[in-house]
N, C-alpha and C positions, 0 to 999 in steps of 0.2 A: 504494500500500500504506500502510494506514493505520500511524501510529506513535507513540507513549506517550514526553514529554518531560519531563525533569523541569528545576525549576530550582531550584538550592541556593547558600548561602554567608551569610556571619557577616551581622547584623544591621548595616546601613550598606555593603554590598556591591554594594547599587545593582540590586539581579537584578529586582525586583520591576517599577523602574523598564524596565529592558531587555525583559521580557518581556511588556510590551504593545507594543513596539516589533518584538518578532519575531513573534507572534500575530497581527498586522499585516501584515506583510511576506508570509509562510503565506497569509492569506487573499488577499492581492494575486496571488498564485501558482496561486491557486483550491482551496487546502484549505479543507474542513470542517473546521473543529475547534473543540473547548470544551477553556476555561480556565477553571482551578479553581484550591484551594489549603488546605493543611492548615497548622494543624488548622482542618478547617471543607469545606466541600465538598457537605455535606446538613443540612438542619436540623438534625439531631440535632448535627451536627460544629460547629456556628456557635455552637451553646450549649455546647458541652466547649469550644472555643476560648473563651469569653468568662473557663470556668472556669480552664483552665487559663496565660492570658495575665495574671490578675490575683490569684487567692487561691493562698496560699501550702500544698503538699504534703511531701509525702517523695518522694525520687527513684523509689521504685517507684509510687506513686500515679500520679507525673507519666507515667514511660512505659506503661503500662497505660491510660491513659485517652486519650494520642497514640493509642495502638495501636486503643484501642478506637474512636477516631472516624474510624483511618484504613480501618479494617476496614467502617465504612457506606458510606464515603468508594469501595472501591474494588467493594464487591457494587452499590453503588444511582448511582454516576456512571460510575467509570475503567472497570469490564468491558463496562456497555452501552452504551458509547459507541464504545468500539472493537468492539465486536460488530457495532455500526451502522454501522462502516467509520471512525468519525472520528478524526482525531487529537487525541490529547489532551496540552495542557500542562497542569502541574503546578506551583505554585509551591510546592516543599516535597512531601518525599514519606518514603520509612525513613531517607536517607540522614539528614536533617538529626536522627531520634532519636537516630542512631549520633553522629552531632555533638555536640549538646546535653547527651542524656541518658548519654551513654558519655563523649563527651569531656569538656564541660563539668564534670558531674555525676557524676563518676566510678561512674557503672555497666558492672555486670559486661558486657563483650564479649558473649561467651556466652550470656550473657542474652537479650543485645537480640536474637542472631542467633535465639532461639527463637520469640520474640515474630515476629519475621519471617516465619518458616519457617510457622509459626500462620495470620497475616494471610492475605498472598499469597504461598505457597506456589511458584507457577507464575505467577508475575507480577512482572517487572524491568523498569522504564523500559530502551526500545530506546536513549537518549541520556538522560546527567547534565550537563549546563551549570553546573560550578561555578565561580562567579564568585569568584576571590580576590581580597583586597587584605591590604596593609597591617595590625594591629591601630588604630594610631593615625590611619588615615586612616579607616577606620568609625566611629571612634568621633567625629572631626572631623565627620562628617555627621550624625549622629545629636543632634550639641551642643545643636542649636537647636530639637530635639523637647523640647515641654513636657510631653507626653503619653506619657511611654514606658512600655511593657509592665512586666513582672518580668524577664522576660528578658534586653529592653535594658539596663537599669539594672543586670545585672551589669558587675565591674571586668574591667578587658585582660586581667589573665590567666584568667579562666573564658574568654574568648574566641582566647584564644591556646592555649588545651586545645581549644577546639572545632572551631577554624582546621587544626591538628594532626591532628585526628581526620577528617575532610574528606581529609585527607589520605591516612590509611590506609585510608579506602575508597578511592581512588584508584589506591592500592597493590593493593590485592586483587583489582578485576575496571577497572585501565587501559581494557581497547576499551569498555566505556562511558561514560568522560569525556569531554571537551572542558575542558579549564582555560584560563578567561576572566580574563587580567586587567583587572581593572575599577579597578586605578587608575589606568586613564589615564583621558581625555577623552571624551566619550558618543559622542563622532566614532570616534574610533579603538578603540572598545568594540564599535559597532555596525560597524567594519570586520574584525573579529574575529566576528561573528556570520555577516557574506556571506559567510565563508569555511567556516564550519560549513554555511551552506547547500548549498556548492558538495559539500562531502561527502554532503549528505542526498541531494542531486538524483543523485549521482555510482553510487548505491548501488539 
């Protein structure tokens, strides 16, 4: 049975890195599946990603245009993939709007859950892999990027709102988490992942 994965957590979080390592492991398993990632996921989404990772907006500009690239993102990739049986990983999906753009960027809750409800309606990642860490150990990884986004380049504490916020989606729908700590070691990260496996296979 095919099944819709997402992967979230703070910038320096390491998930990006881990989730070529599970997509891996999946296919060693003998799944089909494609890996994507928002913002970006279809042409049209790879150019609001360029937009929206580097010029500067207003917080409604910013989640309207998430939304809008995630809206191609799930009619022209995430539905007909899984239509086609395959599993789909996600790096970044609503939850991290609700992060960013709610926690971060203090937009209205309310808000984002409409923009939501909008998008995909009838569509939840069946598994959230949020990888937590630290604020100061993200930020420790990130030091020696010379190139970093708008994003990256905010201070610990927009990050520690957004950390937070990760959180109370957490809180609100638990059975679809898995909360990864990812400060440890990429050893004992990915031994935290074979155990999410064992639940996939389990079910």
């Amino acid at each position: 049975m095919n099944k819709f994965i997402t992967f979230e957590g703070v910038d320096g979080a390491g998930k990006s890195t881990h989730l070529v390592w599970f997509a891996d492991a999946l296919r060693a398993r003998g799944v089909e599946l494609l890996v994507t990632r928002e913002p970006g996921g279809t042409p049209l989404g790879e150019q609001l990603r360029e937009i929206l990772l580097h010029q500067t907006m207003s917080i409604g500009t910013e989640a309207m245009l998430m939304f809008a690239a995630r809206l191609e993102h799930v009619e022209q990739v995430i539905k007909p993939a899984l239509a086609a049986g395959k599993w789909v990983i996600s790096d970044r999906f609503s939850d991290a709007s609700f992060a960013y753009q709610g926690g971060g960027r203090g937009m209205d809750w309310q808000r984002l859950h409409q923009l939501e409800q909008w998008v995909h309606p009838d569509l939840q990642p069946d598994l959230t892999l949020f990888f937590d860490v630290p604020i100061e150990i993200a930020r420790a990884r990130l030091a020696n990027n010379s190139a970093l986004d708008r994003f990256e380049q905010e201070k610990g504490d927009f990050f520690e709102r957004v950390r937070a916020a990760y959180y109370r989606r957490v809180a609100e729908s638990p059975a679809r988490y898995a909360v990864i700590d990812a400060a440890q070691s990429i050893e004992n990260v990915q031994r935290q992942l074979l155990e999410v496996f064992k639940v996939i296979e389990g079910e």
